[in-house]
N, C-alpha and C positions, 0 to 999 in steps of 0.2 A: 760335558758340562751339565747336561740334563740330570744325573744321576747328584751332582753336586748340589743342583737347586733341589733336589727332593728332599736332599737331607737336610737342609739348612732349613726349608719347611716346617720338616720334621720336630727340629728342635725350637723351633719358635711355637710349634705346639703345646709340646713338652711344659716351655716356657710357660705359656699359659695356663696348662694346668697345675703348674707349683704354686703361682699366683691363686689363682682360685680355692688350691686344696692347702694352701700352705705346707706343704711338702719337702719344700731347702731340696733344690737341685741347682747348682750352677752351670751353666750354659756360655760357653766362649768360641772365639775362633782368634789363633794363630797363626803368624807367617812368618818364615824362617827361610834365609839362605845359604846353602853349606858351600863353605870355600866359593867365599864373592870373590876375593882376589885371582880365582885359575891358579892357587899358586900349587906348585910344584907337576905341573901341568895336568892338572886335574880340571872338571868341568864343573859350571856354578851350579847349584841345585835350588831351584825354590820350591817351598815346601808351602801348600795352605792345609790349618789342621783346623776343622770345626771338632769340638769336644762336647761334652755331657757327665756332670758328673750326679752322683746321692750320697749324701749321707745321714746318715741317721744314728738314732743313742738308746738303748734301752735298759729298764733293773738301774735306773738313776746314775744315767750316763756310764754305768760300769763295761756294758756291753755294747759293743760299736760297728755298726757295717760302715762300708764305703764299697761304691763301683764306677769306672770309671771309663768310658767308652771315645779313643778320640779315633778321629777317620782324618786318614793321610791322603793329599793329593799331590803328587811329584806333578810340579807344573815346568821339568828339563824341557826346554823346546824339541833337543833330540827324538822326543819318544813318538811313536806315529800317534798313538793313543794315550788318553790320557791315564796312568797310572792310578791305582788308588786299593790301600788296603790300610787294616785296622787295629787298632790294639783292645784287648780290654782287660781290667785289673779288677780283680774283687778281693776284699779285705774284709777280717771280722776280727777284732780284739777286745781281751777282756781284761778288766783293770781289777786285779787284788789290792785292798789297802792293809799293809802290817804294819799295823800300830799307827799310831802319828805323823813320821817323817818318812817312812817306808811306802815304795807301791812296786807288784811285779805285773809285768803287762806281759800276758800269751796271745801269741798272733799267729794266723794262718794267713798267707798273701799268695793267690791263681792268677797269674800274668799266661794273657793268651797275648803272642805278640807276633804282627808280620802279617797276618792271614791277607793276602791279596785277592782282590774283588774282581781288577781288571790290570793287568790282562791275568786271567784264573789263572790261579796255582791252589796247592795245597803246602804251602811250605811254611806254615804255620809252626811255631816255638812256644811249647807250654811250658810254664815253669812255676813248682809249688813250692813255697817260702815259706817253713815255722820257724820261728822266734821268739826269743824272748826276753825280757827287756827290764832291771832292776832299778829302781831309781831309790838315791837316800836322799832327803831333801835339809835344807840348813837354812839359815839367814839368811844368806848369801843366794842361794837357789839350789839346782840339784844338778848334785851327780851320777851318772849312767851307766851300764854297762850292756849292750843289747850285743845277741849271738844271734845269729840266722844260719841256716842251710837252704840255700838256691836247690833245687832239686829239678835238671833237667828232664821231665820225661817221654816227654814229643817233641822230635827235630832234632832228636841227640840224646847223648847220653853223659850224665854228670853229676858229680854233688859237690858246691863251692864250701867254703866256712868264711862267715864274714862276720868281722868284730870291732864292734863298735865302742868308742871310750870316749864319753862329752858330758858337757854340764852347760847348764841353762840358769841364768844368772837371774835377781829380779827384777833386774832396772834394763834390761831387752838384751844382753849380750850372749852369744853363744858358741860354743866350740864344739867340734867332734873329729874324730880321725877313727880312720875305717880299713882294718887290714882284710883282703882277698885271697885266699889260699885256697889250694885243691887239696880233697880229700885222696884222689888217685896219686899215689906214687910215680906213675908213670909219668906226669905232667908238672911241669913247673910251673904253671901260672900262678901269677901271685901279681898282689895291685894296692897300691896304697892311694887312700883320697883324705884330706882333710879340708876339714868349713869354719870359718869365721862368718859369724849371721850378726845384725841388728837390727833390734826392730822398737816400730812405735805406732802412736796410735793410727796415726796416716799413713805411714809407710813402715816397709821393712827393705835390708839391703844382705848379701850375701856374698863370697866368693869362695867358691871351690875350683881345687887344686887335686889333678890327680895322677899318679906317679905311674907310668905302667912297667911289666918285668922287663920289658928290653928298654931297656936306657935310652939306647942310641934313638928312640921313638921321641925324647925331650916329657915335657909335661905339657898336659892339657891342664888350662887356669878357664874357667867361666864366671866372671862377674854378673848379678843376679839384682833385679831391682825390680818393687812392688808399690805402688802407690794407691791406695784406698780413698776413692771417693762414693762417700754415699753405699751404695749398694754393688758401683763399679768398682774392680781389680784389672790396674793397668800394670800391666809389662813387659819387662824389656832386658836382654840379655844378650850376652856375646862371648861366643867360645871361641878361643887362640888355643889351636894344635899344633903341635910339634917344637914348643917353648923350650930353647936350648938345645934343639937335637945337635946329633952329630953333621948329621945330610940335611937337606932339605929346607924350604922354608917354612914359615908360620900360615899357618892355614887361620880364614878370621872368617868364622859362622854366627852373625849377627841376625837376631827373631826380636818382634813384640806381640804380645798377645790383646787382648781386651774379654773380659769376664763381666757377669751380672750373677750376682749371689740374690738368691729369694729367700 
């Protein structure tokens, strides 16, 4: 727990110097439990996740970083010690405008994910993501179409193709569906997700749906909910696995977080 209270420190550091320097970093902490129910005789996991994030805009918002560092603590009573390892995501996009109702977005996304602190491993999962992403915009709001390749290069080896089809309406509503396919012949994997999002000026709400290539798995649904007060982002969300499987029950992994945007 010593090494928990460092971080959290840490971040109330941070904290303070976005305040000071005006900087825009959001600073939170989450708590999630996988499969509260023990169903299908599995164990309950809680999860506490302090995060950290930046973003920033430059060339008049054309040009975009974001990074974003969360630390996981598996708080399973099973483990002698306490668990804890990290993800970090860095992102840089750049927004073309063609013409009027036109914009193409190029994106590079570096997910380092897994890395364990304690108990040490090295079993860390890099994964670099280019994309890119067409938007036509109307009255109505805009239409999308974003392609990526996952590119496993540490902890494996692999390239996905994922493709994206959604429109963003301008009174809050939003759709996307998202097909998952391997580029390797040899593998079948393939996944389908789709989102219904709403949103306002206090809130937003979500739910995603995602279909995986074994059937008999059912669907995973996660309902998504955001409430904006002030400078705080509250929420709260709950994932049901195995919706409609063949075997087994419904697995219910219910989290809320709390955030401070500067």
């Amino acid at each position: 727990m010593k090494k928990c209270f460092i971080f959290l420190c840490v971040l109330v550091l941070l904290a303070g110097i976005a305040v000071a320097e005006d900087i825009g970093l959001t600073v939170g902490v989450d708590f999630s439990v996988d499969n509260v129910t023990n169903a299908n005789d599995g164990k309950m996991g809680p999860i506490l996740m302090p995060s950290i994030a930046y973003d920033t805009h430059f060339l008049d918002d054309a040009l975009n970083f974001t990074t974003e560092l969360d630390y996981y603590f598996d708080l399973t009573p099973d483990f002698k010690d306490l668990a804890q390892y990290l993800d970090l995501d860095l992102t840089l996009g750049y927004t073309l405008n063609l013409g009027r109702a036109s914009t193409l977005l190029l994106e590079a996304d570096n997910l380092f994910e897994g890395f364990k602190i304690s108990p040490r491993s090295d079993d860390i999962t890099g994964t670099f993501t280019p994309s890119i992403k067409f938007t036509q915009n109307t009255d109505i709001g805009g239409t999308y179409v974003k392609v990526s390749t996952p590119i496993c290069y540490i902890g494996g080896k692999g390239i996905l193709l994922r493709s994206r089809l959604g429109w963003d309406s301008t009174f809050g509503l939003g759709i996307w569906a998202q097909l998952d396919s391997s580029l390797d012949p040899s593998k079948l994997y393939q996944g389908l997700r789709a989102n219904v999002s709403y949103g306002a000026d206090s809130f937003d709400f979500d739910v995603t749906a995602r279909v995986y290539n074994d059937l008999d798995d059912g669907i995973e649904i996660k309902p998504n909910v955001n409430i904006y007060i002030g400078a705080f982002n509250f929420n709260a969300y709950c994932t049901f696995g195995g919706v409609a499987a063949k075997g087994g029950d419904v697995t219910i992994s219910p989290g809320v977080g709390i955030y401070f945007n500067f």
